[in-house]
C-alpha positions as CSV (number, residue, x, y, z in Angstrom):
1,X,0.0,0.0,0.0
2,X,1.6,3.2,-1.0
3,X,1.0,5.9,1.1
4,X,1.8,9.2,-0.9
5,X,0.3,12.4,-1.8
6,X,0.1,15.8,-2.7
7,X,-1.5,18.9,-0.3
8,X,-2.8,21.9,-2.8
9,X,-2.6,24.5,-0.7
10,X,-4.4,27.4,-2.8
11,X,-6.4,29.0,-0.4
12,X,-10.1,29.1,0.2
13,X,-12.9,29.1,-2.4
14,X,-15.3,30.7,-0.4
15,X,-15.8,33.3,-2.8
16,X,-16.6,30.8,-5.9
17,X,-21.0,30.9,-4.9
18,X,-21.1,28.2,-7.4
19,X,-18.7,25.8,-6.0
20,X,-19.3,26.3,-2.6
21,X,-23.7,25.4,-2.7
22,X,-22.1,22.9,-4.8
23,X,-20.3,21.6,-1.8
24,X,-23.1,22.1,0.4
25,X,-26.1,23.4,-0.8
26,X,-27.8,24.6,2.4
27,X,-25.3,27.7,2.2
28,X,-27.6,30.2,0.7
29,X,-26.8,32.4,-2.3
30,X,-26.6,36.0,-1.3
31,X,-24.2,34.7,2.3
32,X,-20.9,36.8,2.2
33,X,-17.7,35.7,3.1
34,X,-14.1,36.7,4.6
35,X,-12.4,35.6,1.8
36,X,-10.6,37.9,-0.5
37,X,-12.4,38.3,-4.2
38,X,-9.8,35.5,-5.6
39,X,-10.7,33.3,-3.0
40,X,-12.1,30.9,-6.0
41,X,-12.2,27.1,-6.4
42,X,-10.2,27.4,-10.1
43,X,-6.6,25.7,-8.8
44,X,-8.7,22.5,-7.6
45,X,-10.7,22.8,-10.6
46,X,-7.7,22.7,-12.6
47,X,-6.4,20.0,-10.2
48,X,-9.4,17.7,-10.4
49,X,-8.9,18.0,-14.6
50,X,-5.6,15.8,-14.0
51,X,-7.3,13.2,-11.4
52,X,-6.7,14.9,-8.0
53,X,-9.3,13.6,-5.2
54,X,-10.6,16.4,-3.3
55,X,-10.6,15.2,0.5
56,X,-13.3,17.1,3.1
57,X,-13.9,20.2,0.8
58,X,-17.2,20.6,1.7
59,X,-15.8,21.4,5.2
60,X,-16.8,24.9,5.0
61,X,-16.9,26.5,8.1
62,X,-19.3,29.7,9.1
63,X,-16.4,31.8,12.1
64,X,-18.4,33.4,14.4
65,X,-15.7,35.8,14.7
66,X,-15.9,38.2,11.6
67,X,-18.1,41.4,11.0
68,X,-20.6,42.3,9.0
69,X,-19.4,45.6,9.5
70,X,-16.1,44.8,7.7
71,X,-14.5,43.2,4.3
72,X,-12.4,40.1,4.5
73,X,-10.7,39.1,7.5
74,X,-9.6,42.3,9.5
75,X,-9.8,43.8,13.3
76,X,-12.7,41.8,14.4
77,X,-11.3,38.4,14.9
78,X,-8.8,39.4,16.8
79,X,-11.6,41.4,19.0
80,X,-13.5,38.4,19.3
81,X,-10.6,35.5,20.1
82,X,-8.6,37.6,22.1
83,X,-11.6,39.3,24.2
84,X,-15.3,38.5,23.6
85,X,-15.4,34.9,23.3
86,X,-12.7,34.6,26.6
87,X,-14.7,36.8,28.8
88,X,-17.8,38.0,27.0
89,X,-20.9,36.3,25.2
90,X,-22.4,36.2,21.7
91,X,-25.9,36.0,21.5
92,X,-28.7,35.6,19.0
93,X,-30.0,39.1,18.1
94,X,-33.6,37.6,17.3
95,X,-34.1,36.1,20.7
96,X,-31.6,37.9,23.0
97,X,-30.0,34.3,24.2
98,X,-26.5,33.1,23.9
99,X,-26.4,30.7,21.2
100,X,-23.0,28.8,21.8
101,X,-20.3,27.9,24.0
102,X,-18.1,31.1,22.9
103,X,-15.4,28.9,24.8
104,X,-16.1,26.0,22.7
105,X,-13.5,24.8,19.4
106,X,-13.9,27.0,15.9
107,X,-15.8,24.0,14.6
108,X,-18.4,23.8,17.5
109,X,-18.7,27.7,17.4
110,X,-19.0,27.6,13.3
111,X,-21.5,25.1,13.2
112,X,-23.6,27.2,16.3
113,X,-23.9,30.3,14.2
114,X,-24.5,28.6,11.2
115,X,-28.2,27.5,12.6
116,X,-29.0,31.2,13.1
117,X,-27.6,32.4,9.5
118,X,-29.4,29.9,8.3
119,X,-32.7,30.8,9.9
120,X,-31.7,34.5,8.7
121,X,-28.3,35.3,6.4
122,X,-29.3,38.7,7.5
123,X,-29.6,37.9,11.3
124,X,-26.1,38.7,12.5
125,X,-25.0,37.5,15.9
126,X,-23.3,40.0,18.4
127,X,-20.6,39.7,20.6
128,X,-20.7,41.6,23.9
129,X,-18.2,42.3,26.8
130,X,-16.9,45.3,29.4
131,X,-14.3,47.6,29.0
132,X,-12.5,45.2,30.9
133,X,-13.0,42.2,28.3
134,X,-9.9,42.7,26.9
135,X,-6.3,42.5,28.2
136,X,-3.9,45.6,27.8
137,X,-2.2,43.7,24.9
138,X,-5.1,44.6,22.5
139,X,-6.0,48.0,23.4
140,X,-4.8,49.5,20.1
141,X,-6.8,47.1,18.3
142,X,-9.7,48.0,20.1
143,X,-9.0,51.7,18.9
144,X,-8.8,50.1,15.0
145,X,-12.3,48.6,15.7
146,X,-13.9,51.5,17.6
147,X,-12.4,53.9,14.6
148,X,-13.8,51.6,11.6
149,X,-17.1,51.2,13.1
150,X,-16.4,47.3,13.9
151,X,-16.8,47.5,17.0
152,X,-19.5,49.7,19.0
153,X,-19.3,51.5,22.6
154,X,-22.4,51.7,24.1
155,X,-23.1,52.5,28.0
156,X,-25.9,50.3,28.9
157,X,-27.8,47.0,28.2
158,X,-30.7,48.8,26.8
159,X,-28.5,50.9,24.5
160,X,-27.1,47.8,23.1
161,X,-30.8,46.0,22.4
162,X,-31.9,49.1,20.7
163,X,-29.3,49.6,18.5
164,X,-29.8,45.7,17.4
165,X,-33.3,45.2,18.3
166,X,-32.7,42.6,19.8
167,X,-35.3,41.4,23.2
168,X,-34.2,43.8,26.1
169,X,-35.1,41.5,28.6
170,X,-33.4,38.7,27.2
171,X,-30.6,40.2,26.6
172,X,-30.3,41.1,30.3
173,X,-31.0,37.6,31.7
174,X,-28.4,36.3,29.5
């Protein structure tokens, strides 16, 4: 048995609509992505013309830690790994709850936020902590979100539900 092969390391493909409902067809059409514009499925294309075997491409995972608010792959995550998933929550803004573990591994966090974007592509979770969320080692960052409009400072609970509709009470019990 000869165990040999190659690893096509070309990047991501979540840009390529086509290929990726092709992959899994659940992902609905008008659903963004982080990926840059290039971010296409063309090299495995090209790959699969010559006999390669895709292995677990449809894979595709939905972070939890990316904006809305912002193209590709920028401040946020770093605001959400390094701050709000270690010491805040993310919650559903439909029903005001926390939706996931935000302790939990990138896959189990993915696959939580990909029920609600299912429900609603449009329905984007939000992640909330305290000024004292996040460790000295990302306060310029911070500054980065706060100036891009990433990330929003409000002063209470209710300012937060109103600005995302999302259930006041709910919110606060969570």
């Amino acid at each position: 048995m000869q165990k040999k092969g190659v690893v096509l390391a070309s990047g991501g493909f979540g840009m390529d609509k086509f290929y990726r409902k092709l992959q899994d067809p659940r992902i609905p059409d008008d659903m963004d992505s982080t990926n840059h514009p290039g971010a296409t499925a063309g090299a495995m294309a090209k790959a699969f013309e010559i006999g390669a075997c895709p292995v677990h491409v449809d894979w595709i995972q939905f972070g939890p830690w990316a904006s809305p608010d912002e193209r590709g792959f920028g401040v946020a995550p770093i605001l959400t790994q390094q701050g709000l998933f270690k010491y805040g929550i993310a919650v559903d803004v439909k029903t005001g709850k926390r939706f996931m573990n935000e302790l939990a591994d990138r896959k189990t966090r993915a696959d939580a936020e990909f029920v609600i974007l299912r429900k609603d592509p449009k329905a984007n979770p939000v992640a909330i902590g305290t000024e004292n969320t996040f460790g000295p080692e990302i306060k310029n960052v911070i500054q980065k979100g706060l100036d891009s409009g990433v990330m929003k400072k409000y002063n209470t609970l209710d300012e937060v539900s109103q600005a995302y509709k999302i259930p006041a009470s709910a919110l606060k019990e969570s």
